[in-house]
C-alpha positions in Angstrom: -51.8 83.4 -16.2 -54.8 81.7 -17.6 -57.9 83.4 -16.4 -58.5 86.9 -18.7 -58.5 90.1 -16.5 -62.5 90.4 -16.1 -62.4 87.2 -14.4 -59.8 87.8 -11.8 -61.6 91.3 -11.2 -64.9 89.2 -10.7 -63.5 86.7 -8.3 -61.9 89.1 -6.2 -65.2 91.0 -5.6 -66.6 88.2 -5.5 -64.0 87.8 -2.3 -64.5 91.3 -0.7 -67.9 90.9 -0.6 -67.6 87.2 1.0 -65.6 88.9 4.1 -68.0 92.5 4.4 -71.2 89.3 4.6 -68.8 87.1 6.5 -70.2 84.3 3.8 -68.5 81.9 1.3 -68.5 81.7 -2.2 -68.1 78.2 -4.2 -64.4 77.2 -5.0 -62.9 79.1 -7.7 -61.3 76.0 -9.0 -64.8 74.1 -9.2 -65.7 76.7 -11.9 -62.2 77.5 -13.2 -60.5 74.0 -13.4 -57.2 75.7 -15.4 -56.7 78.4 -12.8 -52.7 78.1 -12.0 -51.2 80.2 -8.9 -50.4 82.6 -10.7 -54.0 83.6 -11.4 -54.4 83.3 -7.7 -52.0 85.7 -6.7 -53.2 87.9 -9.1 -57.3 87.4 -7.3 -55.6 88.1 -4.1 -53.4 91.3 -5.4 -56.8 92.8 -7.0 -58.6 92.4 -3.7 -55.8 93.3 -1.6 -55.5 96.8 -3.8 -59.0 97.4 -3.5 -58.7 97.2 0.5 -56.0 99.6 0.2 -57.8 102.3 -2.1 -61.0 101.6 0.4 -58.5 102.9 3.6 -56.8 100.2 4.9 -53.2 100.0 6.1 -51.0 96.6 5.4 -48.7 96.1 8.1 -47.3 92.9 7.3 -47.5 89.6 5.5 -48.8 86.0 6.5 -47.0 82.7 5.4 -49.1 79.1 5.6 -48.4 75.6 5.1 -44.7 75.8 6.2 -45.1 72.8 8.6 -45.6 68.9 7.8 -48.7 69.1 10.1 -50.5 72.2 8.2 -50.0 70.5 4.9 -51.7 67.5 6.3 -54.3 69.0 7.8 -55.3 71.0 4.4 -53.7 68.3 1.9 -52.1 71.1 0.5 -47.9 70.6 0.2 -46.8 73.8 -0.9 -46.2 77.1 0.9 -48.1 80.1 0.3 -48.6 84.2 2.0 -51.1 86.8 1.9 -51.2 90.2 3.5 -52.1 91.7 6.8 -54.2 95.1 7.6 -53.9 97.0 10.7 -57.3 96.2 11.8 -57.1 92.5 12.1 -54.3 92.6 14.4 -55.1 92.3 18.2 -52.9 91.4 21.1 -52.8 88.7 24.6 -56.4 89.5 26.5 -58.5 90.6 23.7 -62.5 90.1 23.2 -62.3 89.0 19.6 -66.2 89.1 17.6 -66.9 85.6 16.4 -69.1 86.9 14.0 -66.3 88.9 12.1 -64.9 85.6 10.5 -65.9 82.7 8.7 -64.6 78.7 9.2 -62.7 80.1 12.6 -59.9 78.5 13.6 -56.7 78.9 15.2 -52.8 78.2 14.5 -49.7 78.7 16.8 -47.0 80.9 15.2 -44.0 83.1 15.6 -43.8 86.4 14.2 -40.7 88.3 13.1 -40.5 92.1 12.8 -38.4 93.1 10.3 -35.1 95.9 10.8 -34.4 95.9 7.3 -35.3 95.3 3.8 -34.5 91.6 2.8 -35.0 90.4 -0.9 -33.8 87.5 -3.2 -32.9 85.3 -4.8 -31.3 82.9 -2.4 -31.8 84.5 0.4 -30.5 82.3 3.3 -31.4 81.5 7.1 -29.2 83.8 8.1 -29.9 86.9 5.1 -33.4 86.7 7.2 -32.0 86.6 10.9 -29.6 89.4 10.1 -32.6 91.6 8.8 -35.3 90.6 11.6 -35.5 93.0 14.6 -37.0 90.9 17.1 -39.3 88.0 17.7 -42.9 87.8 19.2 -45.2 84.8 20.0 -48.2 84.9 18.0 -51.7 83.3 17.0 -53.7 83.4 13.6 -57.3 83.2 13.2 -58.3 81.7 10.2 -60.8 83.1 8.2 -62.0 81.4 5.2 -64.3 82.7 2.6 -64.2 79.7 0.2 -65.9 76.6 1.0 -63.5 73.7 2.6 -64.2 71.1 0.6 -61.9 70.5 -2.5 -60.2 73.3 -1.6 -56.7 73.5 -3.4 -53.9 75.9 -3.1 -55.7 78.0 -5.9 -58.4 78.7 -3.8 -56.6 79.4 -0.9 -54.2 81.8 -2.1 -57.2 84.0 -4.0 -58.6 83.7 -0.7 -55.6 85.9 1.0 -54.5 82.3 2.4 -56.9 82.4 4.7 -55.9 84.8 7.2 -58.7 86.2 9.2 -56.5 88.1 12.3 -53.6 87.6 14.3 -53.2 87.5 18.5 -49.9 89.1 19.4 -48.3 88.0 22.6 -46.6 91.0 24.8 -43.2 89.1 24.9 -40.3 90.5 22.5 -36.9 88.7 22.0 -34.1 89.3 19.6 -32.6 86.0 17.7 -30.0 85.8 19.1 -31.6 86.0 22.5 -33.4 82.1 21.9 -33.2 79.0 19.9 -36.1 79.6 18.0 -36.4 75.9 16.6 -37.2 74.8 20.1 -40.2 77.4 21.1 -42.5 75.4 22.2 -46.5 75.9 21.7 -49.4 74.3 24.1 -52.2 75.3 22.9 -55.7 75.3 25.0 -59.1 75.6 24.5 -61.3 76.0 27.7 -58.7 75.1 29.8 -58.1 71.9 27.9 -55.0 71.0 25.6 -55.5 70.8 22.2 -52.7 70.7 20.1 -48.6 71.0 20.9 -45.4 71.7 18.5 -42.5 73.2 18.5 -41.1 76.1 15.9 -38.4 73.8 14.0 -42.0 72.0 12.5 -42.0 75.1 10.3 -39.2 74.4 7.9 -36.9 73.3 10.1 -36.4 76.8 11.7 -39.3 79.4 12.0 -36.9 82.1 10.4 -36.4 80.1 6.8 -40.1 80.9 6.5 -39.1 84.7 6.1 -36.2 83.6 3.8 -38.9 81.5 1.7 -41.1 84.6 1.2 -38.1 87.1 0.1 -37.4 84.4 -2.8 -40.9 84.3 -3.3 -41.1 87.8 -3.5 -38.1 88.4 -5.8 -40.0 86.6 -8.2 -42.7 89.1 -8.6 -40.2 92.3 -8.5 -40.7 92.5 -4.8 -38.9 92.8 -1.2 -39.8 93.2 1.9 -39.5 96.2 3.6 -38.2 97.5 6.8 -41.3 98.0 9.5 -42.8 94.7 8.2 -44.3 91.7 10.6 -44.1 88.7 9.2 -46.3 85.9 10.6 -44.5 82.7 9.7 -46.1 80.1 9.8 -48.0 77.6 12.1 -46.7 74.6 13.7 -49.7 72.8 15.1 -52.6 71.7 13.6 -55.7 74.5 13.3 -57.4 74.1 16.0 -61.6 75.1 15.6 -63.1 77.6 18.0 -66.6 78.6 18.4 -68.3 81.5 20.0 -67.5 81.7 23.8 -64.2 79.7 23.5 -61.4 80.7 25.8 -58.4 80.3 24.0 -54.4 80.5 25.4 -51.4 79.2 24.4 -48.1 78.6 25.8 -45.2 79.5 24.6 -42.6 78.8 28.3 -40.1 81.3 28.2 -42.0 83.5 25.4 -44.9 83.5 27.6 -48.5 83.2 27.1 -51.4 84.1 24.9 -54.9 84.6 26.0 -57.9 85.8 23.6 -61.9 85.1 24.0 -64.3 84.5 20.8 -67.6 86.6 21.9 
């Protein structure tokens, strides 16, 4: 790492109290040009520690910029997770406050729920299929407390990779059960389609995401654990939503997703 301990503390207030105002804060790499990932993670792990001490409960982790169409959309080429509390997770039909994120947008995803611990190094495709428990459709609000512009990888990592919430549809299938590189996503915005993919954009299978992140994991001293949901990855473009937006998404023999932004 290259920023000293004070300033990682300072950014990742800085963070917290960009999410309790819903604001943004100026990029992190506008003032600290020599910030490496590493410094990054370590924003995000401060702030994430402090949202545990303060009472909330991490039930899982997000991955982003798995797919060719996500690193397009940000410029950003290299994968990268954050965590998830229990109180930004909602599922299919939900009212979800506008006002509770910043930058809102949405991403169509798959999430996998995990049976057993998985860790690395070289973990495999199938090291991750063998240790999911089952599959469920799945949408991510974005939530972004650093301003868009310039934004690097730097930025958003320290800024928990941008996940705001995730939409949960109430359809559950086992691996084996589905070719998960052909899950499809059509994905609508007042009843008009906005964006369309299928899972194999993410990696080439939605699973190697969760492969990724034990190997990313291992480097830190890390595994994931047994209980975890791990959101894997979009494979559309984020599409924006404002306040009033119906949103559903279609996921054919995974079902649907509906939420609404009041």
């Amino acid at each position: 790492m290259t920023l000293p301990a004070d300033t990682i503390a300072a950014l990742a207030a800085e963070l917290a109290e960009a999410e309790r105002t819903r604001g943004t804060i100026p990029r992190i790499t506008a003032r600290h040009p020599e910030a490496t990932i590493e410094d990054s993670y370590a924003i995000q792990g401060v702030w994430r520690d402090s949202q545990l001490a303060a009472g909330r409960t991490l039930v899982g982790r997000k991955i982003g910029l798995t797919s060719k169409a996500m690193q397009q959309a940000t410029g950003i080429a290299e994968p990268d997770y954050g965590v998830m509390f229990d109180d930004t997770v909602y599922v299919t039909g939900s009212e979800i406050p506008f006002d509770d994120f910043s930058n809102v947008r949405i991403e169509v995803e798959l999430a996998f729920a995990l049976k057993a611990p998985l860790e690395g190094p070289d973990c495999t495709l199938e090291d991750a299929l063998a240790a999911i428990d089952y599959v469920v459709p799945a949408l991510e609000v974005l939530n972004s407390h650093i301003e868009l512009e310039g934004r690097t990888i730097v930025d958003t990592i320290s800024d928990n990779a941008a996940y705001g919430a995730m939409v949960l549809g109430d359809v559950r299938m086992r691996p084996d059960e589905i070719d998960l590189r052909w899950v499809p996503g059509v994905l609508s915005r007042n009843g008009e389609i906005e964006e369309t993919g299928v899972a194999a954009g993410v990696l080439g299978h939605p699973a190697r995401g969760v492969a990724w992140l034990a190997d990313k994991f291992h480097q830190h001293g890390q595994r994931l654990q047994a209980g975890e949901l791990i959101l894997a990855g979009s494979f559309t473009r984020p599409m924006w939503v404002s306040r009033g937006d119906a949103v559903l998404c279609d996921y054919h023999e995974m079902g649907t997703i509906e939420c609404r932004f009041v």
